[in-house]
N, C-alpha and C positions, 0 to 999 in steps of 0.2 A: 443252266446258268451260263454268263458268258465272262468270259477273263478278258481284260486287255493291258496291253505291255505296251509301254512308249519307249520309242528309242530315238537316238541321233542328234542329242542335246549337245552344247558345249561352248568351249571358248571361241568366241570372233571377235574380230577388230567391226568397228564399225562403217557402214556401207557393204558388208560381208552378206554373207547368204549361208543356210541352212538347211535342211532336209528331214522333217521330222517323222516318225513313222510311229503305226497305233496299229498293234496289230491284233484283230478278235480271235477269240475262238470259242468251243465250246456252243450253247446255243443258239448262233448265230443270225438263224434266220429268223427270231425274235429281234432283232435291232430294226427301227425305224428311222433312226438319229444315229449320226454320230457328230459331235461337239469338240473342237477344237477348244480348252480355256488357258488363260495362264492367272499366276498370284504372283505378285511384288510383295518383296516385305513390306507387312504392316500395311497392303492394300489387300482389299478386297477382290475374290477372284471373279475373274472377266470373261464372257464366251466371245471367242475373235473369231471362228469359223465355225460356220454349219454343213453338213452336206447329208438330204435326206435322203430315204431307202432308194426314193424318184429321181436322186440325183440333183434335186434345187440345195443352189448355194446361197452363201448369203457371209458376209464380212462386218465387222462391226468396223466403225468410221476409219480408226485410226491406223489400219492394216491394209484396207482395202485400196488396190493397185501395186500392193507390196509382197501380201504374201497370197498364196493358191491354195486353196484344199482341191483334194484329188482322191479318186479312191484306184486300187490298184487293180491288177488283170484279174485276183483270185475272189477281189470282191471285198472279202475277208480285212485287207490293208488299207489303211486310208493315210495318206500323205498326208505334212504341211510344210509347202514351200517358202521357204523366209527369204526376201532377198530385201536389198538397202536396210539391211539391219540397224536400227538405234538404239542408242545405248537404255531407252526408255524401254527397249522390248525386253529388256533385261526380268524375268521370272520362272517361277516353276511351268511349265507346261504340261498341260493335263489332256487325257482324251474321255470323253465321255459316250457312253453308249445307250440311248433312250431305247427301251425295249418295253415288251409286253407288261414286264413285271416290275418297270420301276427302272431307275437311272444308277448307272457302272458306272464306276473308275477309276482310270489306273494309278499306278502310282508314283507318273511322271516323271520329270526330263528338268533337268537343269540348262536355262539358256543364260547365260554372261553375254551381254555386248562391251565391250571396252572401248571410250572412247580417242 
């Protein structure tokens, strides 16, 4: 089985920047995916970054040039770099883990933008 923890959510002012971190463990080298989403109240939750086992990325529209997924030296860690933050990125931030057995995840990060 694989666990993942998200961390490094919080308050910023708007045009700010953030550092988000997912970190696996556990069965690890079952993951194919890991999935970057976030939820707005009362919206439906969004995948904003992909990054596969091979390393392809991928950005949904309204993020893309703003924030970076990245996975870290242990392999294990996978980044999400926020910068020129909007007060629209304002949600829960989730990480998701596509594996052998079916789709993990955590149990997220609170992001506030204030404008």
């Amino acid at each position: 089985q694989v666990q993942l923890v998200e961390s490094g959510g919080g308050l910023v002012h708007a045009g700010g920047s953030l550092r988000l971190s997912c970190a696996a463990s556990g069965s690890t080298r079952t993951i194919l995916t890991i999935d970057w989403y976030r939820q707005a109240p009362g919206e439906q939750r969004e995948r904003v970054a992909r990054i596969t086992k091979g390393d392809s990325i991928d950005y949904t529209d309204s993020v893309r040039g703003r924030f970076t997924i990245s996975r870290g030296n242990d392999k294990n860690t996978v980044y999400l770099q926020m910068n020129s933050l909007k007060p629209e990125d304002t949600a829960v931030y989730y990480c998701a883990a596509i594996t052998l057995r079916g789709t993990l995840w955590g149990p997220g990060t609170q992001v506030t933008v204030s404008s």
